[in-house]
Structure formats: C-alpha cells, structure tokens
DSSP file (Angstrom, degrees, kcal/mol; ACC not computed):
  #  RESIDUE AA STRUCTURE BP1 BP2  ACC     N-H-->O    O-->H-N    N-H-->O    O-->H-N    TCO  KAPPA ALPHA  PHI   PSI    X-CA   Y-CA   Z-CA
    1    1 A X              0   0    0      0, 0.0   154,-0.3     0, 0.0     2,-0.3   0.000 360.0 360.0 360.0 125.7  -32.9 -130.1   93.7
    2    2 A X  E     -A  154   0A   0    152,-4.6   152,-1.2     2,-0.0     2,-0.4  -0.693 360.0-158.5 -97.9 164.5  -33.7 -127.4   96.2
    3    3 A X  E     +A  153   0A   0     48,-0.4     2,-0.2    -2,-0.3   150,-0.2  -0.743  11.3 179.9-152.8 108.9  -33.9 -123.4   95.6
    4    4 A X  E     -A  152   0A   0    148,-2.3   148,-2.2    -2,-0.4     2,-0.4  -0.645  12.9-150.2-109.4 177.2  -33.6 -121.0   98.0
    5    5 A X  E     -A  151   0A   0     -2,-0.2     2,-0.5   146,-0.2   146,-0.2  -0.901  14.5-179.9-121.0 144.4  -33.7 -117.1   98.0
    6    6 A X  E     -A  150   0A   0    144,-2.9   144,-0.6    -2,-0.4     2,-0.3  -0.979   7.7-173.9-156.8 174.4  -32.1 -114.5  100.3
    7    7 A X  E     +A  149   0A   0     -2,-0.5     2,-0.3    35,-0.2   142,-0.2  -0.942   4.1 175.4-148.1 142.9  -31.8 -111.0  100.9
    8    8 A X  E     -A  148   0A   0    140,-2.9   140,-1.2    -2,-0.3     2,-0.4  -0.716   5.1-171.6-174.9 137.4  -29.9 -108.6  103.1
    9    9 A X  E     -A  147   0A   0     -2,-0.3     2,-0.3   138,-0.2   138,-0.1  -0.950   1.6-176.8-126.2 137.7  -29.4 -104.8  103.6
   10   10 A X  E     -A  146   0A   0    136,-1.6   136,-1.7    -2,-0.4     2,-0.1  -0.952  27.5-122.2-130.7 154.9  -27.0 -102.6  105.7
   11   11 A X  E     -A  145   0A   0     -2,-0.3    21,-2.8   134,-0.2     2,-0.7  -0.456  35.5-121.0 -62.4 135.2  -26.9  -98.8  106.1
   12   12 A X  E     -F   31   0B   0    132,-3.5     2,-0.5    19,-0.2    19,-0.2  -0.769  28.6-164.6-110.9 146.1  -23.5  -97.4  105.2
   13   13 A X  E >   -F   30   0B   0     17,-1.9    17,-2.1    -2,-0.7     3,-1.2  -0.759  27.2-110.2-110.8 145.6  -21.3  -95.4  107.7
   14   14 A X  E 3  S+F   29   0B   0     -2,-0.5    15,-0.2     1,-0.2     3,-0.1  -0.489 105.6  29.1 -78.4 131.1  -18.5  -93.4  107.5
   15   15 A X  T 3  S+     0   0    0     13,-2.5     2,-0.5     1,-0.3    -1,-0.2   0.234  89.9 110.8 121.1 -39.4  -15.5  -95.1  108.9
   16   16 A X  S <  S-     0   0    0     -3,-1.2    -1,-0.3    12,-0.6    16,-0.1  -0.882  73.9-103.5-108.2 129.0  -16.4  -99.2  108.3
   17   17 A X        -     0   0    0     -2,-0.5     2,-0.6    13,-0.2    14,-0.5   0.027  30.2-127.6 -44.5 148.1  -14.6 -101.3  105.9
   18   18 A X        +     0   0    0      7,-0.4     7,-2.0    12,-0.2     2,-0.4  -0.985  34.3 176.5-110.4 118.0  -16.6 -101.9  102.7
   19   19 A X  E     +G   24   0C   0     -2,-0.6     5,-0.3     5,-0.3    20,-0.3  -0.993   7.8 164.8-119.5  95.3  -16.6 -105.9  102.3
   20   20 A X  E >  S-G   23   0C   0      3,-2.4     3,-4.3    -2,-0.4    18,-0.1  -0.961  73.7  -8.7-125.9 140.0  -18.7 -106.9   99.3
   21   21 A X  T 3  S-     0   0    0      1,-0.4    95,-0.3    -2,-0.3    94,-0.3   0.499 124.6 -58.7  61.2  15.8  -17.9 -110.7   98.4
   22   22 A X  T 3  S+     0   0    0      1,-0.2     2,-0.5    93,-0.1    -1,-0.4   0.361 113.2 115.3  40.3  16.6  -15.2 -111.3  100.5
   23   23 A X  E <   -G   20   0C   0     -3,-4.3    -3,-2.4    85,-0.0     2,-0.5  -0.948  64.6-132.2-103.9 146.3  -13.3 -108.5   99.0
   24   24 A X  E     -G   19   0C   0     -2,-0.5     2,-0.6    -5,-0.3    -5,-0.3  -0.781  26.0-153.0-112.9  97.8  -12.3 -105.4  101.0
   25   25 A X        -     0   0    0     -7,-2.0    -7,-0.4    -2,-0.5    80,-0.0  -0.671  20.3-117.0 -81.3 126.7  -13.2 -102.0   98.8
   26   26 A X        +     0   0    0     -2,-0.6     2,-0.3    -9,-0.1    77,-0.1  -0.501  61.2 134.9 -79.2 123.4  -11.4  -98.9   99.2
   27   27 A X        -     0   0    0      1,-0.1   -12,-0.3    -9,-0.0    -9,-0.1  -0.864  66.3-125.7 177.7 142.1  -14.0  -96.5  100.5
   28   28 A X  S    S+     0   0    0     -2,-0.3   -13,-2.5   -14,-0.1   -12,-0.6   0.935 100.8  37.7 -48.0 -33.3  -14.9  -93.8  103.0
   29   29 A X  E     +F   14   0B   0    -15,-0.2     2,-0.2   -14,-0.2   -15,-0.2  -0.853  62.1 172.7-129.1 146.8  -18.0  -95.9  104.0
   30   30 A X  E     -F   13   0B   0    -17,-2.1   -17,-1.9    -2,-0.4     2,-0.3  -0.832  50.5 -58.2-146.7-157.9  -18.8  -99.4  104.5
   31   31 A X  E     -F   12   0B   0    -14,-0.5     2,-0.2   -19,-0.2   -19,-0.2  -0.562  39.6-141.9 -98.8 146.7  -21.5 -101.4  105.7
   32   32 A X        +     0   0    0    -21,-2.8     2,-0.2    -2,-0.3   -21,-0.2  -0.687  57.0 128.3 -82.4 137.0  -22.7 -100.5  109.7
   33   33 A X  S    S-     0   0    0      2,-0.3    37,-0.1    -2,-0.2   -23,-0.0  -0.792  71.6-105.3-179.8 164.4  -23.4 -104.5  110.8
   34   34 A X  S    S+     0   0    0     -2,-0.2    36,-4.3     2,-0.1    37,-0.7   0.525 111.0  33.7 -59.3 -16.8  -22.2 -106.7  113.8
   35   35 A X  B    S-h   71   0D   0     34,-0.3    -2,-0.3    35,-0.3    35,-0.2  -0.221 125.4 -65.5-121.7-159.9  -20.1 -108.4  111.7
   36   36 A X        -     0   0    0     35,-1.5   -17,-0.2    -2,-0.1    -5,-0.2  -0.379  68.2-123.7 -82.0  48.2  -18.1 -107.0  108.5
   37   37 A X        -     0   0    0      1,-0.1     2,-1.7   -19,-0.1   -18,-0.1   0.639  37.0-174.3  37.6  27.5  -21.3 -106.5  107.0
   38   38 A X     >  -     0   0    0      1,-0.2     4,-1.0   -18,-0.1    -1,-0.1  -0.596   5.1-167.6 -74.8 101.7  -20.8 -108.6  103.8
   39   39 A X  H  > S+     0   0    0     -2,-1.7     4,-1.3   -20,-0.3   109,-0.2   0.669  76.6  40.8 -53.5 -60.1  -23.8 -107.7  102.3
   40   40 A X  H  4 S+     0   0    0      2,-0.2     5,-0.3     1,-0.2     4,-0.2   0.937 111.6  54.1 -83.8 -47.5  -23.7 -110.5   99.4
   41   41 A X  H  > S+     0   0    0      1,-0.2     4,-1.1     2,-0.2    -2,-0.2   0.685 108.5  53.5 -60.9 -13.7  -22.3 -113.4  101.5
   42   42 A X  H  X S+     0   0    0     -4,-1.0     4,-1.6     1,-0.2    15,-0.2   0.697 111.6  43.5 -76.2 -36.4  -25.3 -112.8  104.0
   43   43 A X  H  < S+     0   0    0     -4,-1.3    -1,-0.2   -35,-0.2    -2,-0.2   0.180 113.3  50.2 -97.4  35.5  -27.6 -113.0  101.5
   44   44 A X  H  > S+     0   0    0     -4,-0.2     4,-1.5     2,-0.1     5,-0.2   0.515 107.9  52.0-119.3 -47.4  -26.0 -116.0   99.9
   45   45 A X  H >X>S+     0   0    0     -4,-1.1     4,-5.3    -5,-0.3     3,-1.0   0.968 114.9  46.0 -38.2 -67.5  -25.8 -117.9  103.2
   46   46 A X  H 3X5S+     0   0    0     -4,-1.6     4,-3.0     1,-0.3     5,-0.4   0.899 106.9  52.6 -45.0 -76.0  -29.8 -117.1  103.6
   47   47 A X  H 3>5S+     0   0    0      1,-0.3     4,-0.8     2,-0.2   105,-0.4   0.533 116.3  41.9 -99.4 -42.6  -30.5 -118.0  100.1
   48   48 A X  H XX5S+     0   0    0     -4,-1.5     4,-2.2    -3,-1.0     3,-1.2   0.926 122.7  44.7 -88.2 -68.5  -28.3 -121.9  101.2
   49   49 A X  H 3X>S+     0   0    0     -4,-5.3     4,-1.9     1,-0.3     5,-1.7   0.966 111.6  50.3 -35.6 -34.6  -30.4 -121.7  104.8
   50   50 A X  H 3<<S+     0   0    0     -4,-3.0    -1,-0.3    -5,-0.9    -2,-0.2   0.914 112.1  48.7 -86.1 -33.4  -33.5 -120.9  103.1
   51   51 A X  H <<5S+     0   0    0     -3,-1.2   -48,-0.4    -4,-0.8    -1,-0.2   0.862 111.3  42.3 -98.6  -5.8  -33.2 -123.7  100.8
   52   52 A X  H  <5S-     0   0    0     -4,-2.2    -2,-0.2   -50,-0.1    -1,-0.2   0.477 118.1-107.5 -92.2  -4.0  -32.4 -126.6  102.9
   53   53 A X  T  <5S+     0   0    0     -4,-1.9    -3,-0.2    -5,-0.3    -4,-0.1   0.732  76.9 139.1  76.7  31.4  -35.1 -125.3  105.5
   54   54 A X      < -     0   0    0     -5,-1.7     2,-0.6    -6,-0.3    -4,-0.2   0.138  58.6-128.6 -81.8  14.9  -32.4 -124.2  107.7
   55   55 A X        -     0   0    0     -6,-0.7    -1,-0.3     4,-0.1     2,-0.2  -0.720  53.6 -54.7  79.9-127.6  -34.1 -120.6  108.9
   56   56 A X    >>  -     0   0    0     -2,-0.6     3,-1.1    -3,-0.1     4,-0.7  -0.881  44.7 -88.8-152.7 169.1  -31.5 -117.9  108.4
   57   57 A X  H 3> S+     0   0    0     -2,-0.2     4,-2.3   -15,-0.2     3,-0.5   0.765 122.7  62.4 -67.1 -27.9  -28.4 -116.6  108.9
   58   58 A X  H 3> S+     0   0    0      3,-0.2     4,-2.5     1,-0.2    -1,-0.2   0.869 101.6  62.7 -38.1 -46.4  -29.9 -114.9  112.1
   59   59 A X  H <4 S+     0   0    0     -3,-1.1    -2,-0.2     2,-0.2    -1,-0.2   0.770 118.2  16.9 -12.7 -75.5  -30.3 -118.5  112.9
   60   60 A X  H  < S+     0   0    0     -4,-0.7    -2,-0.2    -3,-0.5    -3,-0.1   0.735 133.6  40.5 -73.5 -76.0  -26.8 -119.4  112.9
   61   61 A X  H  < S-     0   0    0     -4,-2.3    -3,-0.2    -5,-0.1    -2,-0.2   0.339  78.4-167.6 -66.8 -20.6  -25.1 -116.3  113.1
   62   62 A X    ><  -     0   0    0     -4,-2.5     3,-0.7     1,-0.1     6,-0.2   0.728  25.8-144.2  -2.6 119.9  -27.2 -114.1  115.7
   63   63 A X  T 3  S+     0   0    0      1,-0.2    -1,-0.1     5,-0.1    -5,-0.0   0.570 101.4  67.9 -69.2  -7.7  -26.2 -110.7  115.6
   64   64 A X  T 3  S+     0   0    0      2,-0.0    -1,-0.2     4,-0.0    -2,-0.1   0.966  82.0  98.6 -79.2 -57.1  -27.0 -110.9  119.9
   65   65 A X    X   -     0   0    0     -3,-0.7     3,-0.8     1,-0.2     4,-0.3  -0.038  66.9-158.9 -52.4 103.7  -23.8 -113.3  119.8
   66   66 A X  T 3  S+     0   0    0      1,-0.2     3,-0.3     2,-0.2    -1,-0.2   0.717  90.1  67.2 -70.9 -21.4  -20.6 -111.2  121.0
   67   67 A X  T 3  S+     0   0    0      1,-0.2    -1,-0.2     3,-0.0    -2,-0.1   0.746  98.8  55.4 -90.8   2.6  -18.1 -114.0  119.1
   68   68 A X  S X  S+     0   0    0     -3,-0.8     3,-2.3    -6,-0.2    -1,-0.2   0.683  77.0 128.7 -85.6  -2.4  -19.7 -112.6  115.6
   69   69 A X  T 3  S-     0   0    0     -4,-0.3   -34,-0.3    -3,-0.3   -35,-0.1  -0.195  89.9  -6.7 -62.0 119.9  -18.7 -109.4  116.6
   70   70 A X  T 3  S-     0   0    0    -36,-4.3   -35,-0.3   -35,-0.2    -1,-0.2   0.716 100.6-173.1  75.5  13.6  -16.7 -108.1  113.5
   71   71 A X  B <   -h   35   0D   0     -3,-2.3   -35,-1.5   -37,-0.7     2,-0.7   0.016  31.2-118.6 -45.0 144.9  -17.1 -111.9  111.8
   72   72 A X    >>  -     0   0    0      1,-0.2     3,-1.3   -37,-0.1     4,-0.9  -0.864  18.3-148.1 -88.7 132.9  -15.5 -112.7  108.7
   73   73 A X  H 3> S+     0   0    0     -2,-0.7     4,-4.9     1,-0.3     5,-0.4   0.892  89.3  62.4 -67.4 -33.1  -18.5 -113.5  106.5
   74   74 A X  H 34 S+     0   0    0      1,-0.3    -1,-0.3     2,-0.2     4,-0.2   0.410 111.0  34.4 -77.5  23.2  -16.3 -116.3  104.5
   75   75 A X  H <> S+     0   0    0     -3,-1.3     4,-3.1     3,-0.1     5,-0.4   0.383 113.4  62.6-117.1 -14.0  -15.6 -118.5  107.2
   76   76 A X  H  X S+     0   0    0     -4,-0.9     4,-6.3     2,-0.2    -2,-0.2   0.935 112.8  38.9 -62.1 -61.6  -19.4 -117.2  108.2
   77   77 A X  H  X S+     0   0    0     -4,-4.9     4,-2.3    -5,-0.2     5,-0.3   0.980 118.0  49.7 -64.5 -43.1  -20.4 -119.1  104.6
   78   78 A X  H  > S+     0   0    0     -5,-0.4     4,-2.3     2,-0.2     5,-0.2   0.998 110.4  45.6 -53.9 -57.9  -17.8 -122.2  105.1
   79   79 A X  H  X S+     0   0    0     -4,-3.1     4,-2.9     2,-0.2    -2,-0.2   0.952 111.7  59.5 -49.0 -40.9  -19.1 -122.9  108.4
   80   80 A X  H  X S+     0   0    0     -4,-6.3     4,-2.1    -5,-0.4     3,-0.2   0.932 111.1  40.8 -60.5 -48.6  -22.8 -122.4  106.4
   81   81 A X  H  X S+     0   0    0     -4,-2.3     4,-2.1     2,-0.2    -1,-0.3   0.698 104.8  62.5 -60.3 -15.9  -22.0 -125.2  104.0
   82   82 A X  H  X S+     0   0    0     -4,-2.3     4,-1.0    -5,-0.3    -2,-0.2   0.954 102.5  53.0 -34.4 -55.7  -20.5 -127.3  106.7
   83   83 A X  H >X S+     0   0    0     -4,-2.9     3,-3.1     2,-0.3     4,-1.2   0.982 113.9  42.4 -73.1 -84.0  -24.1 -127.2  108.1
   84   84 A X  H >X S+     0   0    0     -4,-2.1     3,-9.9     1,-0.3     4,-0.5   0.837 111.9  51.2 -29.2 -63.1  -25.6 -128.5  104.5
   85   85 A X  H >< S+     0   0    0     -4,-2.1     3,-0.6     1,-0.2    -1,-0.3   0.675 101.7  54.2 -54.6 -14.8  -23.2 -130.9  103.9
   86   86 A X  H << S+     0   0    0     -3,-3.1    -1,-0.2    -4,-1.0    -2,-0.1   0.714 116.6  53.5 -86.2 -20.5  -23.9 -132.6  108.0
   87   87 A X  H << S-     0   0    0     -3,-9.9    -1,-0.3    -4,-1.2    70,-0.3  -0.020 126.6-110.9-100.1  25.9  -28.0 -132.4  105.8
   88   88 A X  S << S+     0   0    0     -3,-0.6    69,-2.2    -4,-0.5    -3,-0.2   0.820  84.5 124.8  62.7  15.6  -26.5 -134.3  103.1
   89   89 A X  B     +I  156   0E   0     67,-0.3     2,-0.3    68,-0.1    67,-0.2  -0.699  32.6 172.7-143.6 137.4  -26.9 -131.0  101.0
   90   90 A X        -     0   0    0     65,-2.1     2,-0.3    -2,-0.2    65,-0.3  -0.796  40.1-102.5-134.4-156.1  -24.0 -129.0   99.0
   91   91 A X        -     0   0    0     -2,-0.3    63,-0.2    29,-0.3     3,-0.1  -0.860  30.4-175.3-124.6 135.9  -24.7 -125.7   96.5
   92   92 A X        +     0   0    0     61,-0.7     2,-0.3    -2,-0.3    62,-0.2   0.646  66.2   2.7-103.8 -34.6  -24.6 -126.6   93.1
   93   93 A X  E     -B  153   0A   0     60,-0.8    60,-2.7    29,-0.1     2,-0.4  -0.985  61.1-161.4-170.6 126.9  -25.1 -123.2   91.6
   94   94 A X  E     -Bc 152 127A   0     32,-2.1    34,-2.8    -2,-0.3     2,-0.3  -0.959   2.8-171.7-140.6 149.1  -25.5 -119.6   92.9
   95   95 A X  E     +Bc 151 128A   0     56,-1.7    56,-2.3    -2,-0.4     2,-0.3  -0.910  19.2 163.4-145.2  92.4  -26.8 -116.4   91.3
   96   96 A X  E     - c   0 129A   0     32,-2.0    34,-1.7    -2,-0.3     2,-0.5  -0.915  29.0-167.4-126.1 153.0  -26.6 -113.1   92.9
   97   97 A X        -     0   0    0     -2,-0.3    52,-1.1    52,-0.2     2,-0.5  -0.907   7.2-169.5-124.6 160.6  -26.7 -109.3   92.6
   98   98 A X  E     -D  148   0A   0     -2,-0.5    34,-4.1    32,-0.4     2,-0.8  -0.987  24.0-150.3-140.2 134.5  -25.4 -106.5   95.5
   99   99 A X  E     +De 147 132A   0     48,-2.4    48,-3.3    -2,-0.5     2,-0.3  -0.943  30.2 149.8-121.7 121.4  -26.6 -103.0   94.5
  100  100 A X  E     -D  146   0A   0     32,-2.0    46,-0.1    -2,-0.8     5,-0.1  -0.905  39.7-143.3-165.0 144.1  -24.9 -100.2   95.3
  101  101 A X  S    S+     0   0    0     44,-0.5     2,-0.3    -2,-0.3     3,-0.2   0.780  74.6  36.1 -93.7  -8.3  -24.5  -96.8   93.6
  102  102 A X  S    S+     0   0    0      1,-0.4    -1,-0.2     2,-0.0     2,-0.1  -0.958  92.9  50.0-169.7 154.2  -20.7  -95.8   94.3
  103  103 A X  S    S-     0   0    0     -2,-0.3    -1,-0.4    -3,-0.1   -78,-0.0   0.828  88.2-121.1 -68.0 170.8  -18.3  -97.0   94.5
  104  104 A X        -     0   0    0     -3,-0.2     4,-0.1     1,-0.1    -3,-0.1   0.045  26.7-175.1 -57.5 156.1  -18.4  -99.0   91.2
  105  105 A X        +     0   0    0     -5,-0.1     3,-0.5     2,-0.1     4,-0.5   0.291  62.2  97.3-132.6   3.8  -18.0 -103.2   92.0
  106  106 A X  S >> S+     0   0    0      1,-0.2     3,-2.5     2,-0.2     4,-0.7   0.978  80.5  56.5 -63.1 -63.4  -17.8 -104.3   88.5
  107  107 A X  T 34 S+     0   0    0      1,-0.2    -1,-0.2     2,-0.1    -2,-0.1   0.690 113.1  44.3 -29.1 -30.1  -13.9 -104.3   88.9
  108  108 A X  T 3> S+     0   0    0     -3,-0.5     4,-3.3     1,-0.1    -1,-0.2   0.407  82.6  89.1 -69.7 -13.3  -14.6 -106.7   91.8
  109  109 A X  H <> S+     0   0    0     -3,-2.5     4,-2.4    -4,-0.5     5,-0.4   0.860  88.5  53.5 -81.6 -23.2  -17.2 -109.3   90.6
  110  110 A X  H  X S+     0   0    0     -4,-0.7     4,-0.9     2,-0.2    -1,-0.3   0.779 107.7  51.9 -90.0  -4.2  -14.5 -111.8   89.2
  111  111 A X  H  > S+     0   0    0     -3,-0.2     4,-1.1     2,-0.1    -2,-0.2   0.843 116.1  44.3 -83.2 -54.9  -12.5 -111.8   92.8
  112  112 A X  H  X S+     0   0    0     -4,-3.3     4,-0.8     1,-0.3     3,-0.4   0.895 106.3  52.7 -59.9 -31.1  -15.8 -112.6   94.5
  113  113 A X  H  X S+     0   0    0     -4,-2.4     4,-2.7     1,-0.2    -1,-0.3   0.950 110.4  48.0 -74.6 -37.1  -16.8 -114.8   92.7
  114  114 A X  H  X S+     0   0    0     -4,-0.9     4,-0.6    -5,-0.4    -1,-0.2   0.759 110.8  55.1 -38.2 -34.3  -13.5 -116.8   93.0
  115  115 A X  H >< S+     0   0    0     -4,-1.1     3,-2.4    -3,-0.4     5,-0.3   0.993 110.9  39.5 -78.9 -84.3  -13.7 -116.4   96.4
  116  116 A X  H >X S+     0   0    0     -4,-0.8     3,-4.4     1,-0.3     4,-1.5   0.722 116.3  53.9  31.5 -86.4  -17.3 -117.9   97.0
  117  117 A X  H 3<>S+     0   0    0     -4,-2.7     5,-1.4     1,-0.3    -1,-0.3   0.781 109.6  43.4 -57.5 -31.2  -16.6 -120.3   94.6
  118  118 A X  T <<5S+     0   0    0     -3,-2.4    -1,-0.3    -4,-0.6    -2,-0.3   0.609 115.0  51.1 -79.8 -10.0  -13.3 -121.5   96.4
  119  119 A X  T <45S+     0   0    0     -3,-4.4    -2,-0.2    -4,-0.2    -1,-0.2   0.398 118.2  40.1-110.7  21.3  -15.1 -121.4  100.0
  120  120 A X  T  <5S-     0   0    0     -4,-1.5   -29,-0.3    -5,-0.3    -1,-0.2   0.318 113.1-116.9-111.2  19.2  -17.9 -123.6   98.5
  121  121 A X  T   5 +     0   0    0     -5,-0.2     2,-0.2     1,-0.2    -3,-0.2   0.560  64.5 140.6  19.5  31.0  -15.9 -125.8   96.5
  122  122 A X      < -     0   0    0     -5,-1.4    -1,-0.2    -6,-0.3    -2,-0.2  -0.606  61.0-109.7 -98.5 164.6  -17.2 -124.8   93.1
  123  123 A X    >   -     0   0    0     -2,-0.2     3,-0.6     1,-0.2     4,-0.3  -0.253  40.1-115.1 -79.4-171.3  -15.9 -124.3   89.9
  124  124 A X  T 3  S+     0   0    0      1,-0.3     3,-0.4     2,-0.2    -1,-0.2   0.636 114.7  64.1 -89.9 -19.4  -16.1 -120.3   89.1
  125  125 A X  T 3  S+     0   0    0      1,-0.2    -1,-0.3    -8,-0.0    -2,-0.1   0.698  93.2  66.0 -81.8  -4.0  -18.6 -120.8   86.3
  126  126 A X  S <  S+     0   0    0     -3,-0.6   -32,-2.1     1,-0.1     2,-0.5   0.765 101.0  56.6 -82.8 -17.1  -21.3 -122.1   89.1
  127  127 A X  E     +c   94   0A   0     -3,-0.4     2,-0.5    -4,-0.3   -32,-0.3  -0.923  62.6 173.0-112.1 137.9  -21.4 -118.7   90.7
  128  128 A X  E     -c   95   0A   0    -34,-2.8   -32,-2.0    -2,-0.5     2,-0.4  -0.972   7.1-173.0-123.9 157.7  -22.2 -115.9   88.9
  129  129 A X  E     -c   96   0A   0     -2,-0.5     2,-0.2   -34,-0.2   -32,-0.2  -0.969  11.2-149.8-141.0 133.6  -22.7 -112.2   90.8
  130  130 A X        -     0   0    0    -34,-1.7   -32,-0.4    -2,-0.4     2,-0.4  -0.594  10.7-139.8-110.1 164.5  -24.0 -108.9   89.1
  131  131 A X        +     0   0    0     -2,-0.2     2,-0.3   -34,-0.2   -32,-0.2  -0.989  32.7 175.7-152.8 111.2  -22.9 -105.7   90.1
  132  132 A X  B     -e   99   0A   0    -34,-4.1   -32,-2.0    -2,-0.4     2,-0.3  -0.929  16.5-158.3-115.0 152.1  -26.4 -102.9   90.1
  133  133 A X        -     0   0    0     -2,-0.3   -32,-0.0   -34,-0.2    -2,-0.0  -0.449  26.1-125.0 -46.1 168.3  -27.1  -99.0   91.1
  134  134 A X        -     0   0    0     -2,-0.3     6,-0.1     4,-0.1     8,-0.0   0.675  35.3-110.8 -62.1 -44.9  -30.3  -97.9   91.8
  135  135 A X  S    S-     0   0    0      1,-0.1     3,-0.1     6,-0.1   -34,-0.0   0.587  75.4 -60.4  86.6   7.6  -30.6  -95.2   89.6
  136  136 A X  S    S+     0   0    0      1,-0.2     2,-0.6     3,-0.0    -1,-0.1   0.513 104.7 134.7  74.8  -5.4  -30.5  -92.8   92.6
  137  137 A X    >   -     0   0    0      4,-0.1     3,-0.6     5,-0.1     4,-0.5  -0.638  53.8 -11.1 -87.8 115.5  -33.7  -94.3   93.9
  138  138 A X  T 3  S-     0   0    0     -2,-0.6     4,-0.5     1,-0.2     6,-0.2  -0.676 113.9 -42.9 102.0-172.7  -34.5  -95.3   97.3
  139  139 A X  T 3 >S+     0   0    0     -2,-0.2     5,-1.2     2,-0.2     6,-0.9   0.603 143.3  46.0 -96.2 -16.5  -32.1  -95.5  100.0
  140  140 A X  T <>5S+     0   0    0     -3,-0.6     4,-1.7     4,-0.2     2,-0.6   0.696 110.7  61.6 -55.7 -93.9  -28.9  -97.5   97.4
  141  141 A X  T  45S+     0   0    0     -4,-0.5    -2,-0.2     1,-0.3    -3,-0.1   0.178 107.1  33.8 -29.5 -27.1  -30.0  -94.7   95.1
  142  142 A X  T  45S-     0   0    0     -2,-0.6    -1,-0.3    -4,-0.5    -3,-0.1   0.151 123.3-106.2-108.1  25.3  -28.8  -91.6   97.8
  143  143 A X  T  45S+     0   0    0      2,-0.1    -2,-0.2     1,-0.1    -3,-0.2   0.867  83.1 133.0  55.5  26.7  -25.8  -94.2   98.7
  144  144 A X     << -     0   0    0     -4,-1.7  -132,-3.5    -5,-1.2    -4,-0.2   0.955  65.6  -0.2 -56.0 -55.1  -27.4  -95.0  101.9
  145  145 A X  E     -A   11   0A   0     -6,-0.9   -44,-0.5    -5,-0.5     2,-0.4  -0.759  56.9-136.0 173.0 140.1  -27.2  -98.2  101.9
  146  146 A X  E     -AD  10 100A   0   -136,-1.7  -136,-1.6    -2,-0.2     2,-0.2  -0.958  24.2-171.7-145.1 157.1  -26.1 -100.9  100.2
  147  147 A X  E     -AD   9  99A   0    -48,-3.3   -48,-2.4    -2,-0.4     2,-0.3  -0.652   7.0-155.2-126.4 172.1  -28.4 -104.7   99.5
  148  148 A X  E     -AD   8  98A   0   -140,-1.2  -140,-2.9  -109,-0.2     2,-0.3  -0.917   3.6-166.5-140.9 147.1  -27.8 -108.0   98.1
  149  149 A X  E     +A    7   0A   0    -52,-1.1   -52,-0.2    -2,-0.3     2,-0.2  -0.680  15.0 172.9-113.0 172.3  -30.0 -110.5   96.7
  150  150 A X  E     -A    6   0A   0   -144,-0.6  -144,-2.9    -2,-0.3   -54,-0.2  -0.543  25.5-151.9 173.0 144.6  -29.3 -114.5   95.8
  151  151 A X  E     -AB   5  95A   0    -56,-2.3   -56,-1.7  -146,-0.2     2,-0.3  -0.844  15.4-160.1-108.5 161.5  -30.5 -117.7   94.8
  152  152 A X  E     -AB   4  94A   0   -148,-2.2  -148,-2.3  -105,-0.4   -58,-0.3  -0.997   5.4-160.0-145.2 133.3  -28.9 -120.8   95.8
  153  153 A X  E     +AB   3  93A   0    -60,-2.7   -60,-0.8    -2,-0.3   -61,-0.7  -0.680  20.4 178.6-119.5 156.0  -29.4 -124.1   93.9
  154  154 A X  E     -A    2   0A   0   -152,-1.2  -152,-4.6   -63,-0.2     2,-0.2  -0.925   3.1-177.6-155.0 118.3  -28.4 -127.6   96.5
  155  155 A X        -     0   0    0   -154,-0.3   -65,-2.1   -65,-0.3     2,-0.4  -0.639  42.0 -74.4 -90.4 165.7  -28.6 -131.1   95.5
  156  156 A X  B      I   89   0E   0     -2,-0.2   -67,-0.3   -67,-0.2   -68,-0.1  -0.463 360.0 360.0 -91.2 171.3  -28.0 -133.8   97.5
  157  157 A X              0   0    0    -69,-2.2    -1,-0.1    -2,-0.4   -68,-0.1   0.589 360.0 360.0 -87.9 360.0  -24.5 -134.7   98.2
C-alpha cells in the first residue's frame, strides 16, 4: 500500500465557472486557474502523484501548457490514473475535504463523489469528500478563495 497527500488553492473571480468535483455550481464566482480550477480533483490527482512518486499535477498538467487551457479536471484525473495503472498502481481509497464558505457544497458531495468514483473505477463507498467553511478565517473565511485537501490510498494492481 502507498499514501499520498495533496493540496490545492485558487482565488475566486467574478465571472468563472465554480467546478468543485466535477460538478458545475451555480455561482457569481468560481475558481481563477488555467484550467476549470477544480479545486478537489487537483488536489486528489496530487495526493495519486504524490503517492506513487509521480511529482505533481504541475508535473503532468503544467499550467505553461496552452492545451490545458480551460482543462476538464475529470479527464485531467482519468488521464492521472492511466499514468498509475502504466506503474502497476490503481487508488484503492480516497479521502478528501474542499473548504469553502459560500456557496454551501453539502448538496453536491454525493454527485462528486460518484463522479470520482466512476472516473477511477471505484465503488462510491471508496471515496468519501467533506464539505468545510472556515469560520470566516483566512482568505476561504472572507470567500476569497476556495482549497482542497486529499489523501489517496494505491495498491498494486
């Protein structure tokens, strides 16, 4: 068994689609990134890089790269297990949280997590996703921003 971790924060801007999980949120603001700024699938990707000793989604993905421009992060995350499985590697098991103080994403966590689970080929109980605020602290807290965390469990295939 391996276990990696990953992390990723974007500023939000008025004007950009809000993409948390592969789901599309209705909202004035979403995240400013090169890509659609899916927040959790970047740091779920890391969190599969980072435990097969693949670097990072910078790696892979390079923000430099004009054909990521405006990427969808779920073929971003297929293509990223493609990559284990070529290491003998799949994700057994994922664990994540995305903080952000408005709007709410608890209505959302059981589409992403389907979605995830359907572009990793797990069943739905292997990923689970949490939904935080801040509290008003920090740069979530004033709705600046919103970040993602994950760990990502891999056996070998």
């Amino acid at each position: 068994m391996r276990v990696g971790i990953g992390g990723d924060v974007h500023r939000l801007a008025e004007g950009r689609r809000l993409v948390v999980g592969g789901v599309e949120i209705d909202s004035p603001r979403g995240a400013a990134a090169h890509s659609d700024g899916d927040v959790l699938l970047h740091a779920i990707i890391d969190a599969m890089f980072g435990a097969a000793g693949l670097g990072d989604i910078g790696d892979h993905f390079p923000d430099t790269d004009p054909q990521y421009k405006d990427a969808d992060s779920r073929e971003l995350l297929r293509r990223a297990s493609a990559l284990l499985a070529e290491k003998g590697l799949r994700v057994v098991q994922l664990d994540a949280t995305v903080r952000l103080e408005r709007p709410k994403l608890g209505p959302h966590k059981s589409t992403m997590r389907e979605h995830i689970a359907a572009d990793l080929g797990l069943p739905a109980e292997s990923v689970n996703v949490k939904a935080k605020t801040a509290e008003g602290l920090g740069s979530v807290g004033r709705g600046e921003a919103i970040a993602a965390e994950a760990v990502a469990t891999l056996s070998d295939l």
